[in-house]
mmJSON file of the N, C-alpha and C atoms, coordinates in Angstrom:
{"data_MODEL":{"atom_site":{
"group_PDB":["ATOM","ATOM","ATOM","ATOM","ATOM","ATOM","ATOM","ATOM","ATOM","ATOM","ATOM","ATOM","ATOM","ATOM","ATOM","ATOM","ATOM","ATOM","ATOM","ATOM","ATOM","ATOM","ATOM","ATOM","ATOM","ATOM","ATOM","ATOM","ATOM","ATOM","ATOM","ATOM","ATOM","ATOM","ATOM","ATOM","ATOM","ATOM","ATOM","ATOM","ATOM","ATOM","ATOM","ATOM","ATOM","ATOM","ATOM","ATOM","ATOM","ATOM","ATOM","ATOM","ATOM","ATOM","ATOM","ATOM","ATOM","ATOM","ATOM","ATOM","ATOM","ATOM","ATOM","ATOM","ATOM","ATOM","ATOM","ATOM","ATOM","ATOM","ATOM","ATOM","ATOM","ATOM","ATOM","ATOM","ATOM","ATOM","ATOM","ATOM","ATOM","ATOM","ATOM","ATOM","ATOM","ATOM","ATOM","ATOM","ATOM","ATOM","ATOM","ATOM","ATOM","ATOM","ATOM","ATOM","ATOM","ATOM","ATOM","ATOM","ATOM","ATOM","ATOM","ATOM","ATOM","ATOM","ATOM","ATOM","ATOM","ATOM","ATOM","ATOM","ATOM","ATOM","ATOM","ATOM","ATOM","ATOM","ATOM","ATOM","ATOM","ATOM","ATOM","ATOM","ATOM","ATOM","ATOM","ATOM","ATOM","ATOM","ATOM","ATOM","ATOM","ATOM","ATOM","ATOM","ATOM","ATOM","ATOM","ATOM","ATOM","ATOM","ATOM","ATOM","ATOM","ATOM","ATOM","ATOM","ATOM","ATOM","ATOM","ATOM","ATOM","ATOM","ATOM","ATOM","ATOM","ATOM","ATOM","ATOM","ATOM","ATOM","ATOM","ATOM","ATOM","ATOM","ATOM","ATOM","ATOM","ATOM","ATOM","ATOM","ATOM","ATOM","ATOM","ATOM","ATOM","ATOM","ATOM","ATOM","ATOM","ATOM","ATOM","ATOM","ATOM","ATOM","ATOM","ATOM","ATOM","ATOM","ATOM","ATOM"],
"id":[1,2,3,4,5,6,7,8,9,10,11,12,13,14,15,16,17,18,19,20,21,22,23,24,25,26,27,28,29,30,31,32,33,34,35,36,37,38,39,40,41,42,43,44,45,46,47,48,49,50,51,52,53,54,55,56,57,58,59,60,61,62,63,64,65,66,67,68,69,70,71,72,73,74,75,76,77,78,79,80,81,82,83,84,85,86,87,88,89,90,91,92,93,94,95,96,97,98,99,100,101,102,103,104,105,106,107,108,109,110,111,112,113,114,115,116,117,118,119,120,121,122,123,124,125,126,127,128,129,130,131,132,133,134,135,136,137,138,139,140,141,142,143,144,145,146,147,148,149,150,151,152,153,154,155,156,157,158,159,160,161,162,163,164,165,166,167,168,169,170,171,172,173,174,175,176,177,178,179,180,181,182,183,184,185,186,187,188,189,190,191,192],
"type_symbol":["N","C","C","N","C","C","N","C","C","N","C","C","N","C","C","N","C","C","N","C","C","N","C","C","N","C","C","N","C","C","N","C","C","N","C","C","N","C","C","N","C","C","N","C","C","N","C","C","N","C","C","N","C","C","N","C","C","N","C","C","N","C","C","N","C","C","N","C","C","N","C","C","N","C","C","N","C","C","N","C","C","N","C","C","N","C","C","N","C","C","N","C","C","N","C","C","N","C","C","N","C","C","N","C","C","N","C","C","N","C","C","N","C","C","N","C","C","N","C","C","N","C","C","N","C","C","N","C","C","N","C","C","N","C","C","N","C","C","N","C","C","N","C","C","N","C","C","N","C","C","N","C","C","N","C","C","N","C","C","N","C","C","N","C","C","N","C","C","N","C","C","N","C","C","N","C","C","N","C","C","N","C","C","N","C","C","N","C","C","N","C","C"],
"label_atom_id":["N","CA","C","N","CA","C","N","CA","C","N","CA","C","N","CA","C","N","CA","C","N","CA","C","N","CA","C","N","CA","C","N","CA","C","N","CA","C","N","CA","C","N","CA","C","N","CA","C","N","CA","C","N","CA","C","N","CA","C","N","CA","C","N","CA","C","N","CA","C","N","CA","C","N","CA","C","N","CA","C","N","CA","C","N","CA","C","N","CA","C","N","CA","C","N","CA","C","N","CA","C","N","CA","C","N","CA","C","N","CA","C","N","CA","C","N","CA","C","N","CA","C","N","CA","C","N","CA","C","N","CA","C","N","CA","C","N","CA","C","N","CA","C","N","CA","C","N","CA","C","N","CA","C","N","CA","C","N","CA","C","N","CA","C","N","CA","C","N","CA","C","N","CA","C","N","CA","C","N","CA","C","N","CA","C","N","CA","C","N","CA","C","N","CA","C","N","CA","C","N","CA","C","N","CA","C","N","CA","C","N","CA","C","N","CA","C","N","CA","C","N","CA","C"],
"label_alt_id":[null,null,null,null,null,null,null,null,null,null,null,null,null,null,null,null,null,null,null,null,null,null,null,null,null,null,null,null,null,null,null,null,null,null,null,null,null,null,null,null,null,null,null,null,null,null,null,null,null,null,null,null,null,null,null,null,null,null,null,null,null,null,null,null,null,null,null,null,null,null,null,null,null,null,null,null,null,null,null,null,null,null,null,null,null,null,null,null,null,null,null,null,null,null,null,null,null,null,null,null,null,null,null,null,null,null,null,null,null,null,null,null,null,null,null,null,null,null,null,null,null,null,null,null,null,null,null,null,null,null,null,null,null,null,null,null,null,null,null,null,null,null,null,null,null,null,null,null,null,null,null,null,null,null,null,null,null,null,null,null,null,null,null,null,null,null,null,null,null,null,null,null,null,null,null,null,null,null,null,null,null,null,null,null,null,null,null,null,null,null,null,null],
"label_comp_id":["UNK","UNK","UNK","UNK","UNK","UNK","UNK","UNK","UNK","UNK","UNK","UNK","UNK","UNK","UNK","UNK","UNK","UNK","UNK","UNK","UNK","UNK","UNK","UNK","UNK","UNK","UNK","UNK","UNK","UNK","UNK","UNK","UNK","UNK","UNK","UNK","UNK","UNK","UNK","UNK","UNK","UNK","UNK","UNK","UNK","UNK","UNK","UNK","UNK","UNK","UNK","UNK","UNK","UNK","UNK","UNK","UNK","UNK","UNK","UNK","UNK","UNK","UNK","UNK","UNK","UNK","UNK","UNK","UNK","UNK","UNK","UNK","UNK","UNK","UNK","UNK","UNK","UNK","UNK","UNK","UNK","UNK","UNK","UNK","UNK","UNK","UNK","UNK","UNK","UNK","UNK","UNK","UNK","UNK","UNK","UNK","UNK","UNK","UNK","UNK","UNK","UNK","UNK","UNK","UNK","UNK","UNK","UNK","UNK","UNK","UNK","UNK","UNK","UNK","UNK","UNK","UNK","UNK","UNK","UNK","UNK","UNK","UNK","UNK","UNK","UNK","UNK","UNK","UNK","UNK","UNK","UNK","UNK","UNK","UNK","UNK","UNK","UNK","UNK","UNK","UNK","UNK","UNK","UNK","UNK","UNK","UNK","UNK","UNK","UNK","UNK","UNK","UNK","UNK","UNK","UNK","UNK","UNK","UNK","UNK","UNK","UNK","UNK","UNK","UNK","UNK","UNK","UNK","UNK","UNK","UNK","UNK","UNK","UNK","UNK","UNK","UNK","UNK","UNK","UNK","UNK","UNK","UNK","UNK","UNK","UNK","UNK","UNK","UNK","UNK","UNK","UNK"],
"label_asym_id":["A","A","A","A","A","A","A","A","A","A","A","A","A","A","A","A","A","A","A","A","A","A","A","A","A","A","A","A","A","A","A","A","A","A","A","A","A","A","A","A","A","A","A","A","A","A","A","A","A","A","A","A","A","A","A","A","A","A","A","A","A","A","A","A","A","A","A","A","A","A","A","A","A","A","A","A","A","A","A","A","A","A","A","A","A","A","A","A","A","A","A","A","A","A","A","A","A","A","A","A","A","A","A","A","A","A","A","A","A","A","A","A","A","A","A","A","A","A","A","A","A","A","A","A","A","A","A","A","A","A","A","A","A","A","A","A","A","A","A","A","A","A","A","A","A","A","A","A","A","A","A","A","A","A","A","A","A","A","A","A","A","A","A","A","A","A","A","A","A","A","A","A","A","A","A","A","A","A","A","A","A","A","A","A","A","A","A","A","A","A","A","A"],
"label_entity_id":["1","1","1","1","1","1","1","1","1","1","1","1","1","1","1","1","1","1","1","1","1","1","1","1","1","1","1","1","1","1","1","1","1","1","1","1","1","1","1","1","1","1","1","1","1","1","1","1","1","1","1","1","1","1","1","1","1","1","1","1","1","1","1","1","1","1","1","1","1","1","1","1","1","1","1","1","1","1","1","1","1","1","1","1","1","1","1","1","1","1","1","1","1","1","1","1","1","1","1","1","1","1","1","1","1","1","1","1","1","1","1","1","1","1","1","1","1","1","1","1","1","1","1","1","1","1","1","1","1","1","1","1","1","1","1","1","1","1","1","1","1","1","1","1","1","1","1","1","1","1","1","1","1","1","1","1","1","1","1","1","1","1","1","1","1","1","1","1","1","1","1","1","1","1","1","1","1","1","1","1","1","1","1","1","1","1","1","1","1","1","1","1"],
"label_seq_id":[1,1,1,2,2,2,3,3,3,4,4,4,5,5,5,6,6,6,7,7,7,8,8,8,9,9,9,10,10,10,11,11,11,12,12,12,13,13,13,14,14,14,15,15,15,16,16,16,17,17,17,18,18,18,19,19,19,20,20,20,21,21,21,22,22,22,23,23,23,24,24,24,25,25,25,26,26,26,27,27,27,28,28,28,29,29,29,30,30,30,31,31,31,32,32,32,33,33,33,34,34,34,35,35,35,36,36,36,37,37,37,38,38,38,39,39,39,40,40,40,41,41,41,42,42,42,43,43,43,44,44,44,45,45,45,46,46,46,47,47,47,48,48,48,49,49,49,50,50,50,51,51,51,52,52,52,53,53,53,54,54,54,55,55,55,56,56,56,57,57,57,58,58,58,59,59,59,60,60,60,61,61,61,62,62,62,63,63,63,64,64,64],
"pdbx_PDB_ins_code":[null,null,null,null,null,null,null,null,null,null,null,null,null,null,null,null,null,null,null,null,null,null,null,null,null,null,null,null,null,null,null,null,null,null,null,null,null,null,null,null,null,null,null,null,null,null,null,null,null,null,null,null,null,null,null,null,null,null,null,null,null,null,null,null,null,null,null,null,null,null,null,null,null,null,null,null,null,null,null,null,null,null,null,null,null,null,null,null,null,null,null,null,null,null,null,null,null,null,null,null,null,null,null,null,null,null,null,null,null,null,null,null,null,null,null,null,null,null,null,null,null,null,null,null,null,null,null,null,null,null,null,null,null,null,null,null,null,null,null,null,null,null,null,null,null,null,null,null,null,null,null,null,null,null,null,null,null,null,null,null,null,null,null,null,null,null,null,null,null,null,null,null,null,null,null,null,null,null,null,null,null,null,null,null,null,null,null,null,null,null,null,null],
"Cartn_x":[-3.814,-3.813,-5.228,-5.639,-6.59,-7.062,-7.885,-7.959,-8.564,-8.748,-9.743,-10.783,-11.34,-12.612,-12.86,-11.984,-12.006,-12.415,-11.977,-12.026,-10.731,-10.684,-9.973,-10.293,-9.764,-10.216,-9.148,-10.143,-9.727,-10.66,-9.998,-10.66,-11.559,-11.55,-12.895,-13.957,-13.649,-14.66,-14.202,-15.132,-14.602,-15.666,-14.447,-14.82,-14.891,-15.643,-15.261,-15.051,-13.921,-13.108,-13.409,-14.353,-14.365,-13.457,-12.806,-12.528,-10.83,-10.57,-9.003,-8.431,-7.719,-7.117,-6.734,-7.188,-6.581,-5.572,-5.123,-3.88,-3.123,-3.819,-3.132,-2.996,-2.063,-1.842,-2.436,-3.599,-4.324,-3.588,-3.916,-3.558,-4.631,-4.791,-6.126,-6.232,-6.566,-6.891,-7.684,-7.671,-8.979,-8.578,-10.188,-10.239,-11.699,-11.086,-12.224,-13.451,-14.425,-15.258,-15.598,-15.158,-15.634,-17.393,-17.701,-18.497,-20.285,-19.682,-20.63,-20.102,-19.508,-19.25,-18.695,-18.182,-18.023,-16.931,-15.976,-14.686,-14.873,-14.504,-14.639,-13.029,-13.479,-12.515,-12.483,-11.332,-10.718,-9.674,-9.957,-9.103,-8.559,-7.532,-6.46,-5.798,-5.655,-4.872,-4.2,-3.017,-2.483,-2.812,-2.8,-3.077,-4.354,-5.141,-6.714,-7.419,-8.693,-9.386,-10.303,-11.166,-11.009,-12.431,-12.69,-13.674,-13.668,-14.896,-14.973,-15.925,-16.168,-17.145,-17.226,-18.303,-18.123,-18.523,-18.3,-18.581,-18.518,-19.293,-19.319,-18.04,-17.922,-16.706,-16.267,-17.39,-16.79,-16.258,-15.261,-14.824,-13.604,-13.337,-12.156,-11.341,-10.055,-9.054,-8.481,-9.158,-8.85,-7.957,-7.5,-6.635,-6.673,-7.391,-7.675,-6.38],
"Cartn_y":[-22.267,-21.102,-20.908,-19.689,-19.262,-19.837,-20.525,-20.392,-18.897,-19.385,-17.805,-18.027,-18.51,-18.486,-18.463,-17.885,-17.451,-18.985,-19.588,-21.035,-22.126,-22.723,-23.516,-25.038,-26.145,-27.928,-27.849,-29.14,-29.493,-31.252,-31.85,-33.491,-33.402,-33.087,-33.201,-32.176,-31.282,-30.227,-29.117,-28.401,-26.96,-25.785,-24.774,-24.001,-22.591,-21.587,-20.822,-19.533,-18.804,-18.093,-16.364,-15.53,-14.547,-13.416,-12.443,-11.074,-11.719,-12.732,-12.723,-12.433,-12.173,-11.721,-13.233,-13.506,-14.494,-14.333,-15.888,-17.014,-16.192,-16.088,-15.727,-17.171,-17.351,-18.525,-17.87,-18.931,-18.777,-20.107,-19.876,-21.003,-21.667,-22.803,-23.286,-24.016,-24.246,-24.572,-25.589,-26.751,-27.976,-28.086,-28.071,-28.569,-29.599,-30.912,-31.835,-31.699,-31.697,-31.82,-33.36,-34.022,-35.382,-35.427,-34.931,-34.79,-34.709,-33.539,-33.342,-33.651,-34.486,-35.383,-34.257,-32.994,-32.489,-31.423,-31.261,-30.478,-29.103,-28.409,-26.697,-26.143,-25.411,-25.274,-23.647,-23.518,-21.898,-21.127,-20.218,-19.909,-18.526,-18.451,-17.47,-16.775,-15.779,-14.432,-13.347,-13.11,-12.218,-11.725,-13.063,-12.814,-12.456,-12.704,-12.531,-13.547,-13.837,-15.274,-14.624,-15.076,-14.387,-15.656,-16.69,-17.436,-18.65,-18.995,-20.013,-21.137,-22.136,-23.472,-24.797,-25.153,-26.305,-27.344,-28.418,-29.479,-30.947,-31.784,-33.292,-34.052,-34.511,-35.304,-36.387,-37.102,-37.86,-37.18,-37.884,-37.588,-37.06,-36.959,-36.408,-37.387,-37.643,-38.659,-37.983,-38.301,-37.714,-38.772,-39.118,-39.737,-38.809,-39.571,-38.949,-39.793],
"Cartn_z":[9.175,8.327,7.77,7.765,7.504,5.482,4.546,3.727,2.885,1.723,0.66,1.317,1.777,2.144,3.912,4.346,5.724,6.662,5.932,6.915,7.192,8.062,8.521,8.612,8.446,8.666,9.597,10.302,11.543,12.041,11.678,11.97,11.277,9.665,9.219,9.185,10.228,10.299,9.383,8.715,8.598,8.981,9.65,10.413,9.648,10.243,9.532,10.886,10.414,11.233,11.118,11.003,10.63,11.392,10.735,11.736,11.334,10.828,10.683,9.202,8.998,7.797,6.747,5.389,5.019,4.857,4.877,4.856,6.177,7.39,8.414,9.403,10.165,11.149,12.359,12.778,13.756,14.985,15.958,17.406,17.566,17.802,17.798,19.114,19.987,21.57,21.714,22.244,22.134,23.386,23.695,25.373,25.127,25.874,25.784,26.962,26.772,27.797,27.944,28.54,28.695,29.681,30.488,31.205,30.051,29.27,28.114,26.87,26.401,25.551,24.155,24.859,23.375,23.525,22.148,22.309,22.094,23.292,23.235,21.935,21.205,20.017,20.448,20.589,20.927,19.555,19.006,17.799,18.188,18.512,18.64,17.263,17.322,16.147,17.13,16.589,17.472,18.928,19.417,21.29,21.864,20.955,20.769,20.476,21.215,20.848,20.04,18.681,17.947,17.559,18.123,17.8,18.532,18.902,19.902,19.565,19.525,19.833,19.512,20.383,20.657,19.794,19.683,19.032,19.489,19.054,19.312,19.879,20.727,21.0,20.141,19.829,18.717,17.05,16.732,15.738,16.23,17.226,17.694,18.186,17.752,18.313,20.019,20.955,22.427,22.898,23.839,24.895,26.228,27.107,28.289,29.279],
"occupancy":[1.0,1.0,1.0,1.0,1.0,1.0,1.0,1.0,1.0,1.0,1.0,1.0,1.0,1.0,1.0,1.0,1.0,1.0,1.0,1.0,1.0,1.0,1.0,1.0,1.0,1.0,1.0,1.0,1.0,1.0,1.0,1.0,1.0,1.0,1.0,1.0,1.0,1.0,1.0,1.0,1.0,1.0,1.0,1.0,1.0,1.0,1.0,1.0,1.0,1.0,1.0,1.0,1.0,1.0,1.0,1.0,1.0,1.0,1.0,1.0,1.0,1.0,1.0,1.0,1.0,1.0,1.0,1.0,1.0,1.0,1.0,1.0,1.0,1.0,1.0,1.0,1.0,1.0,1.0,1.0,1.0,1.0,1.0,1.0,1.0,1.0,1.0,1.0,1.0,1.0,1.0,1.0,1.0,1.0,1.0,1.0,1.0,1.0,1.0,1.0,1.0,1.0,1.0,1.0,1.0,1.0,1.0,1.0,1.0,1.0,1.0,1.0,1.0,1.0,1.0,1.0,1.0,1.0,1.0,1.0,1.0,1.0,1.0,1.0,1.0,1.0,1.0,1.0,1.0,1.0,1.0,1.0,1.0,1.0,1.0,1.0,1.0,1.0,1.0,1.0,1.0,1.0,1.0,1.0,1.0,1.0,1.0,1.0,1.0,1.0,1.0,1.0,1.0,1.0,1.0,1.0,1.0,1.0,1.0,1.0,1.0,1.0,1.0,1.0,1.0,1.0,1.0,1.0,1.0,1.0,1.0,1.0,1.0,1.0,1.0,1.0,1.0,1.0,1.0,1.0,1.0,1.0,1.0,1.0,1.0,1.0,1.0,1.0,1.0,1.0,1.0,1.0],
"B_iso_or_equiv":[0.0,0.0,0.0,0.0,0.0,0.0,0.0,0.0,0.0,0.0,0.0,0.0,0.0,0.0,0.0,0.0,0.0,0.0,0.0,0.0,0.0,0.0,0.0,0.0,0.0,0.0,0.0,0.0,0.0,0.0,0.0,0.0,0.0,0.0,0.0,0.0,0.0,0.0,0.0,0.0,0.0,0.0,0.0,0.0,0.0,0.0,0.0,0.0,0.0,0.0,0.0,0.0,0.0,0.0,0.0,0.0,0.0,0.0,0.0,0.0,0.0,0.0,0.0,0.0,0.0,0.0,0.0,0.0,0.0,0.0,0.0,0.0,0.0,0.0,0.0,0.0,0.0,0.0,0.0,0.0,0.0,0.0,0.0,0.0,0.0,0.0,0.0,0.0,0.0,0.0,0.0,0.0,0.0,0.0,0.0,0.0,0.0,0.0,0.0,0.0,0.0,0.0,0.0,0.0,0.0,0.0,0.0,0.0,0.0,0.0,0.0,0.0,0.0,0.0,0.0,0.0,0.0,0.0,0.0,0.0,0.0,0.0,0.0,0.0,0.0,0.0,0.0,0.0,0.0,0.0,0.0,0.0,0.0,0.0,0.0,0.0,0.0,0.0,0.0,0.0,0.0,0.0,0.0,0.0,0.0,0.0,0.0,0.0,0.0,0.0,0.0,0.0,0.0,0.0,0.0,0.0,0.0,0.0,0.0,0.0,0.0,0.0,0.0,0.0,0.0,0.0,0.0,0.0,0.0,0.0,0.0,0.0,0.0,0.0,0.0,0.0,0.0,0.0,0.0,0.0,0.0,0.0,0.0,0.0,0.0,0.0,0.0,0.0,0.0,0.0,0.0,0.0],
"pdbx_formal_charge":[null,null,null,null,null,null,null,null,null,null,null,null,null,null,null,null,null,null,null,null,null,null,null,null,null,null,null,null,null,null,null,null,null,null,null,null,null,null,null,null,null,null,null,null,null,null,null,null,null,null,null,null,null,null,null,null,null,null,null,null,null,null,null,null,null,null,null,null,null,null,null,null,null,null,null,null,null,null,null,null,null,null,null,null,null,null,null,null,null,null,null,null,null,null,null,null,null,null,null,null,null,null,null,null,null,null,null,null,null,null,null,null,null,null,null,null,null,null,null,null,null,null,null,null,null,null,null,null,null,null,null,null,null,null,null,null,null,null,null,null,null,null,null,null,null,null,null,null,null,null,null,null,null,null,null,null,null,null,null,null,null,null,null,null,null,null,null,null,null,null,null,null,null,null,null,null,null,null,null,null,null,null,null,null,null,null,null,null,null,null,null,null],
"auth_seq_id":[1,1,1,2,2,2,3,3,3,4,4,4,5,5,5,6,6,6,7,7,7,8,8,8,9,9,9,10,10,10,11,11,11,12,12,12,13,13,13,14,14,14,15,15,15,16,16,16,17,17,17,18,18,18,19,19,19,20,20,20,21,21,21,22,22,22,23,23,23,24,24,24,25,25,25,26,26,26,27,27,27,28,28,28,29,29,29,30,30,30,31,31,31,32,32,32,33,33,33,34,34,34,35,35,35,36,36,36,37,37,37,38,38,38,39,39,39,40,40,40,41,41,41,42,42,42,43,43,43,44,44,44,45,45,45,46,46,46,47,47,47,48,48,48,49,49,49,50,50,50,51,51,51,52,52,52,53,53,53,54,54,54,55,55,55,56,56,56,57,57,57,58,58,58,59,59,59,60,60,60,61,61,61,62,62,62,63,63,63,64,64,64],
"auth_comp_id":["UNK","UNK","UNK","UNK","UNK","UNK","UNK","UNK","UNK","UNK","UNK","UNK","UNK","UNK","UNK","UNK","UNK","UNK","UNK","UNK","UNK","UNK","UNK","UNK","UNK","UNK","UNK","UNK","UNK","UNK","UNK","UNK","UNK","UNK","UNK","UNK","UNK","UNK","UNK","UNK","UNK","UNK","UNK","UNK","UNK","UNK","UNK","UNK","UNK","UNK","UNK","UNK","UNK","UNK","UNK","UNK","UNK","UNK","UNK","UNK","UNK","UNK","UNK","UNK","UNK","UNK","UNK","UNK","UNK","UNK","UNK","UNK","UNK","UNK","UNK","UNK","UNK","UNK","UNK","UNK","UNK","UNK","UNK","UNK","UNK","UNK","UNK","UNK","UNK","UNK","UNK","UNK","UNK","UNK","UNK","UNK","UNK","UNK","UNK","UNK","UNK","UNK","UNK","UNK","UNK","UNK","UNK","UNK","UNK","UNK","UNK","UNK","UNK","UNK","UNK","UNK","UNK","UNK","UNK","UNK","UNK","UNK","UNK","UNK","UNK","UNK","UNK","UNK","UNK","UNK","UNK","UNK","UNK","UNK","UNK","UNK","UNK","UNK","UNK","UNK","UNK","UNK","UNK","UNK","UNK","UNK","UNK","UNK","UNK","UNK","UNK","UNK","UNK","UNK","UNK","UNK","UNK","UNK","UNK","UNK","UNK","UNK","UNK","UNK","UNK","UNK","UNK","UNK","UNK","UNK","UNK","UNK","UNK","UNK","UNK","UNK","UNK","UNK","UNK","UNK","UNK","UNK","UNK","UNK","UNK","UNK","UNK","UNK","UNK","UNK","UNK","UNK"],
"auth_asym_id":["A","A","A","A","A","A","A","A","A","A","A","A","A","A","A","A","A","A","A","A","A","A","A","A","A","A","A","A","A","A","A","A","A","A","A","A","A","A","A","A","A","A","A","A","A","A","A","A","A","A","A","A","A","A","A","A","A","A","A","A","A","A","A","A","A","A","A","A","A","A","A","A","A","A","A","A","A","A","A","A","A","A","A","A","A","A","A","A","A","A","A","A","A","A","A","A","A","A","A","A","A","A","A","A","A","A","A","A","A","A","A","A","A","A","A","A","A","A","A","A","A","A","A","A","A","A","A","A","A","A","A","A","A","A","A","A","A","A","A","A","A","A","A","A","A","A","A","A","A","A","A","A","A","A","A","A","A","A","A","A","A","A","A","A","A","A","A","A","A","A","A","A","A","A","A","A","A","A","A","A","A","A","A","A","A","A","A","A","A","A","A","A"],
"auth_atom_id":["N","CA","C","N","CA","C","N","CA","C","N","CA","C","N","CA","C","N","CA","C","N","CA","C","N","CA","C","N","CA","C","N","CA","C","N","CA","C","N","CA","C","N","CA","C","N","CA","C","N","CA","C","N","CA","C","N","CA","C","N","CA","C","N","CA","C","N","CA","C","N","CA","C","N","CA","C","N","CA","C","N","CA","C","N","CA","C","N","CA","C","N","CA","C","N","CA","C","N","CA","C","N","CA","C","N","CA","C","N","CA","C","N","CA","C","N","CA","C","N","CA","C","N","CA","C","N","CA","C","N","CA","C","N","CA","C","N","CA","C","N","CA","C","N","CA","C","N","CA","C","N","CA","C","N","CA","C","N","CA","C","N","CA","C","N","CA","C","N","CA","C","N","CA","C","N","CA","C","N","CA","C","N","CA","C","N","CA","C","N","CA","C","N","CA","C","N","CA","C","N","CA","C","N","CA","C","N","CA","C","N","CA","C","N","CA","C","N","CA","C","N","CA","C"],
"pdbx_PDB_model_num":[1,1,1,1,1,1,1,1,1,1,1,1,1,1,1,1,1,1,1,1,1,1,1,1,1,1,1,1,1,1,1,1,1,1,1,1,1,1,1,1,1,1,1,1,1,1,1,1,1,1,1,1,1,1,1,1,1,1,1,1,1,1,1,1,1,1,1,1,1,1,1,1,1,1,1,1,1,1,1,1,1,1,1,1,1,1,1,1,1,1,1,1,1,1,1,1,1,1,1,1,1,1,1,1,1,1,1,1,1,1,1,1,1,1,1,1,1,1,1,1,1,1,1,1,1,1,1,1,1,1,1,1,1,1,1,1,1,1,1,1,1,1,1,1,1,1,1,1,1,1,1,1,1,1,1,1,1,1,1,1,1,1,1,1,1,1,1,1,1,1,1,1,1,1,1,1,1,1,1,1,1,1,1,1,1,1,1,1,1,1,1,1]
}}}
């Protein structure tokens, strides 16, 4: 869910989500890149990706 401040946590991180409406429920998508060591973060709103990127692999609890 979107906070007042147009951001979201996620492992520690916080993100910030613009173009969505607060306290709206966003989908959130993690795809690991193991190759380049870092997690592509996809944020979905009404069937729309709506914000995208990447970040460090570590810090992320993965299971490959």
């Amino acid at each position: 869910m979107i906070n007042g401040y147009r951001r979201i946590s996620l492992f520690k991180h916080v993100i910030e989500v613009p173009n969505v409406p607060l306290r709206e429920d966003v989908d959130v998508h993690l795809v690991p890149d193991e190759g380049k060591q870092l997690m592509n973060i996809r944020i979905w709103w009404n069937n729309k990706k709506v914000h995208s990127l990447s970040l460090p692999l570590q810090g992320f609890r993965v299971h490959f």
